[in-house]
C-alpha positions, -999 to +999 in steps of 0.1 A: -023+185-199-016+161-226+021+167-222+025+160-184+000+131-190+023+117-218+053+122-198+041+107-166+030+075-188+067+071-199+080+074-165+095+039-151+074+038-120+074+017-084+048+012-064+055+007-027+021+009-008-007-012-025-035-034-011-046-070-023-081-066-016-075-027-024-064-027-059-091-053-070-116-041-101-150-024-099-158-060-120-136-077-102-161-068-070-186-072-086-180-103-101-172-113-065-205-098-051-232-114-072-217-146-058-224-141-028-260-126-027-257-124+012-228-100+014-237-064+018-214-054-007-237-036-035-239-060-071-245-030-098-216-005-107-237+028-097-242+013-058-208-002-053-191+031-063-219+052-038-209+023-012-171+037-014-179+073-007-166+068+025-180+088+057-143+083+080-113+061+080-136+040+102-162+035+076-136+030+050-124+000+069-159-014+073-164-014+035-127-026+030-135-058+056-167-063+036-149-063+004-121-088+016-149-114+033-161-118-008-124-139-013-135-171-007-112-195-033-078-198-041-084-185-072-099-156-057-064-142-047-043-155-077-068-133-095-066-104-077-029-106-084-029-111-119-053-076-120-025-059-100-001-068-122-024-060-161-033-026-138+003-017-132+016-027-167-005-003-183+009+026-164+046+017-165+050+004-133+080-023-134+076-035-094+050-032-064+056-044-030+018-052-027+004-055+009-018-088+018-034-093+047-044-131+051-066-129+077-099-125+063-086-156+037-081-177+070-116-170+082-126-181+049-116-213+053-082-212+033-052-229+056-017-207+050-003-232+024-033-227+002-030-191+003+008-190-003+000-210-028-023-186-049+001-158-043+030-173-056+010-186-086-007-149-090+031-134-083+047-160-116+017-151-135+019-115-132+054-117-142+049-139-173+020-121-183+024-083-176+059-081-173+053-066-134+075-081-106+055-085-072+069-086-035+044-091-007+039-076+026+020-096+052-002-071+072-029-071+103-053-047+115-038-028+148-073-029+162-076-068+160-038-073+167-048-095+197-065-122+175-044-111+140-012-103+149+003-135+162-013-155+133+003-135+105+038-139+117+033-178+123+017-176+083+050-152+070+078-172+091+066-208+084+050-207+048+059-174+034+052-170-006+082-169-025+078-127-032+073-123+005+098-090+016+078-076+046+056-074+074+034-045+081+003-035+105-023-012+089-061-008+101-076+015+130-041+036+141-061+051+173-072+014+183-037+000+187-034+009+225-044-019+241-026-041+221+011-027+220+029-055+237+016-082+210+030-056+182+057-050+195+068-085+199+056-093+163+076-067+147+102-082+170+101-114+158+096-105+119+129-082+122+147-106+135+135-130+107+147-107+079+118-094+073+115-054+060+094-037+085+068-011+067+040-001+096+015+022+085+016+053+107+005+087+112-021+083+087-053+087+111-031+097+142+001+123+152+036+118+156+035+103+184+026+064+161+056+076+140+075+080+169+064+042+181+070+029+148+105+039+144+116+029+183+097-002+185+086-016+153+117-014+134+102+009+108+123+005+075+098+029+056+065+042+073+028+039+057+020+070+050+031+093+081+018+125+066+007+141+102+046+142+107+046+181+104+038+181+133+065+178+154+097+193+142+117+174+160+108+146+143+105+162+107+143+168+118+147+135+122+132+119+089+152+144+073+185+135+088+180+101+082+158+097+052+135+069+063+114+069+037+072+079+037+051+063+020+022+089+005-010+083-008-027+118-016-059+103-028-063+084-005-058+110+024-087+129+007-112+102+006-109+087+043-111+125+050-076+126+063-073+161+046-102+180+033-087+192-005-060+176-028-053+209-029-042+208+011-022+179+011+009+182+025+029+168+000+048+199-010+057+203+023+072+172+032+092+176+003+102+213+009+115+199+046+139+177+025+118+140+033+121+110+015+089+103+003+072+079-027+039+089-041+012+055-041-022+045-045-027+026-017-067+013-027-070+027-064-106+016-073-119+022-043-105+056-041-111+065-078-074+066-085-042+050-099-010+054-094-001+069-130-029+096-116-014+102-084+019+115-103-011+136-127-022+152-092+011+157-077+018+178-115-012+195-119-032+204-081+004+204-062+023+219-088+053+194-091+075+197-123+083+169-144+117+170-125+101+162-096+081+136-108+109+119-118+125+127-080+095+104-065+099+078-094+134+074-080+126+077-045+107+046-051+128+030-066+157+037-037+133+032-011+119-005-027+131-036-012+146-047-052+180-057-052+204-035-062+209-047-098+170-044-103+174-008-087+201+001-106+184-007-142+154+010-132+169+044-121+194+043-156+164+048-174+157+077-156+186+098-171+169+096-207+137+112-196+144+146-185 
């Protein structure tokens, strides 16, 4: 163990599917929580870590909403960056594309400028101070798309933070139906924009999302996408071209996507030939980071170090860098193995 724990904290890494709200501290919350008595988000350590043992995906995103509603300043959010970015130093990572979703910050009373302003100062702060580069994806909830949607691309295309790279949708996958026309058109828009397109799909539902993703919301990498087995015709297709998945095995385990770490389908996608990254997605409140995500992947899925170092890379291919920033990433790469 202590050989495969030493080489994974060597490994250059990328992280390419992180959350704001997600990533922030169990004292972060907490910190958050006891200032807002009123919030049903627990104030000791042993209750908020029983209030993420999460029952569904559903529930998760109650508990996630609940969490987000406790960022109430600018400073709020410049701090939750600057966590990301002492988190990520300690485990190597170099970059993270981290996803933001501004809404519950607009409900809060924060205009767009103010919180473009806190991410670019959290985004120059990391840097300075932890050595991580950030980029930012601008997300909504597919099951609130018609009050969301339309308000995050008016935040990314008129007062965009510096770091900003993408646009994503996350939230209820199964809940999206009515609202297809308004995403669509978004995803539209953003595209056209020059904005990377990264929707989470076929996390919580089949192909068929995947399939929707790639035809109609310009998918440049997918969310997670880990009930693509399904179809062959589209494993054939990921394959062929390499669009890159986005997987979060912890995760999947603890919104009860799949029942074992040990049954995560992982191994799979890479014996089909896939692209695919290994992430954290929500690390405290899954009980994870992304340094153990590459620890799982070695020691319950049974990847060698070699293929450790095949997601590091994939990552770093996959990332929205530029190439020079790619390029002396992946050279370190060659000393490792």
């Amino acid at each position: 163990m202590e050989g495969i724990e030493s080489f994974i904290a060597t490994l250059p890494k990328v992280e390419l599917h992180v959350h704001l709200v997600g990533s922030a501290s169990v004292p972060t919350v907490l910190k958050l929580a006891r200032r807002h008595p009123g919030s049903p988000v627990p104030r000791t350590e042993e209750a908020l870590r029983e209030f993420y043992t999460f029952r569904d995906f559903p529930h998760f995103i109650d508990v996630y909403t609940m969490v987000s509603l406790l960022v109430t300043e600018p400073e709020d959010v410049a701090d939750l960056v600057r966590g990301i970015g002492r988190d990520l130093a300690a485990q190597n990572v170099r970059y993270a594309e981290v996803q933001v979703s501004p809404y519950p910050f607009r409900r809060n009373g924060m205009p767009p400028a103010v919180i473009t302003e806190a991410l670019d100062i959290g985004a120059q702060d990391a840097l300075a101070e932890h050595g991580v580069r950030i980029g930012y994806i601008f997300d909504f909830p597919g099951h609130t798309a018609d009050v969301d949607a339309m308000a995050t691309l008016e935040h990314a295309l008129s007062d965009p933070p510096r770091a900003l790279t993408g646009f994503g949708i996350g939230g209820i996958e199964g809940a999206r139906a009515p609202y297809l026309d308004i995403i669509r058109d978004v995803f539209g828009a953003a595209a056209a924009a020059g904005l990377h397109c990264v929707p989470h799909a076929g996390e919580t539902t089949g192909p068929e999302t995947i399939w929707e993703a790639i035809g109609r919301l310009h998918a440049e990498r997918i969310g997670h996408g880990l009930n693509c087995l399904a179809d062959p015709r589209l494993v054939t297709y990921l394959r062929e071209t390499q669009l890159p998945l986005d997987v979060c095995p912890t995760s999947n385990v603890r919104t009860r996507q799949v029942a074992a770490l040990a049954d995560h389908p992982l191994p799979r996608m890479l014996a089909e030939g896939l692209l695919v990254t290994l992430n954290s997605d929500d690390p405290p409140m899954f009980g994870t980071s992304l340094s153990n995500e590459y620890l799982v992947a070695a020691t319950v899925l049974g990847l060698s170090p070699a293929e450790l170092t095949a997601l590091a890379s994939n990552a770093v291919r996959a990332s929205f860098l530029d190439e020079n920033s790619k390029d002396s990433i992946l050279a370190e790469y060659s000393h490792l193995l």
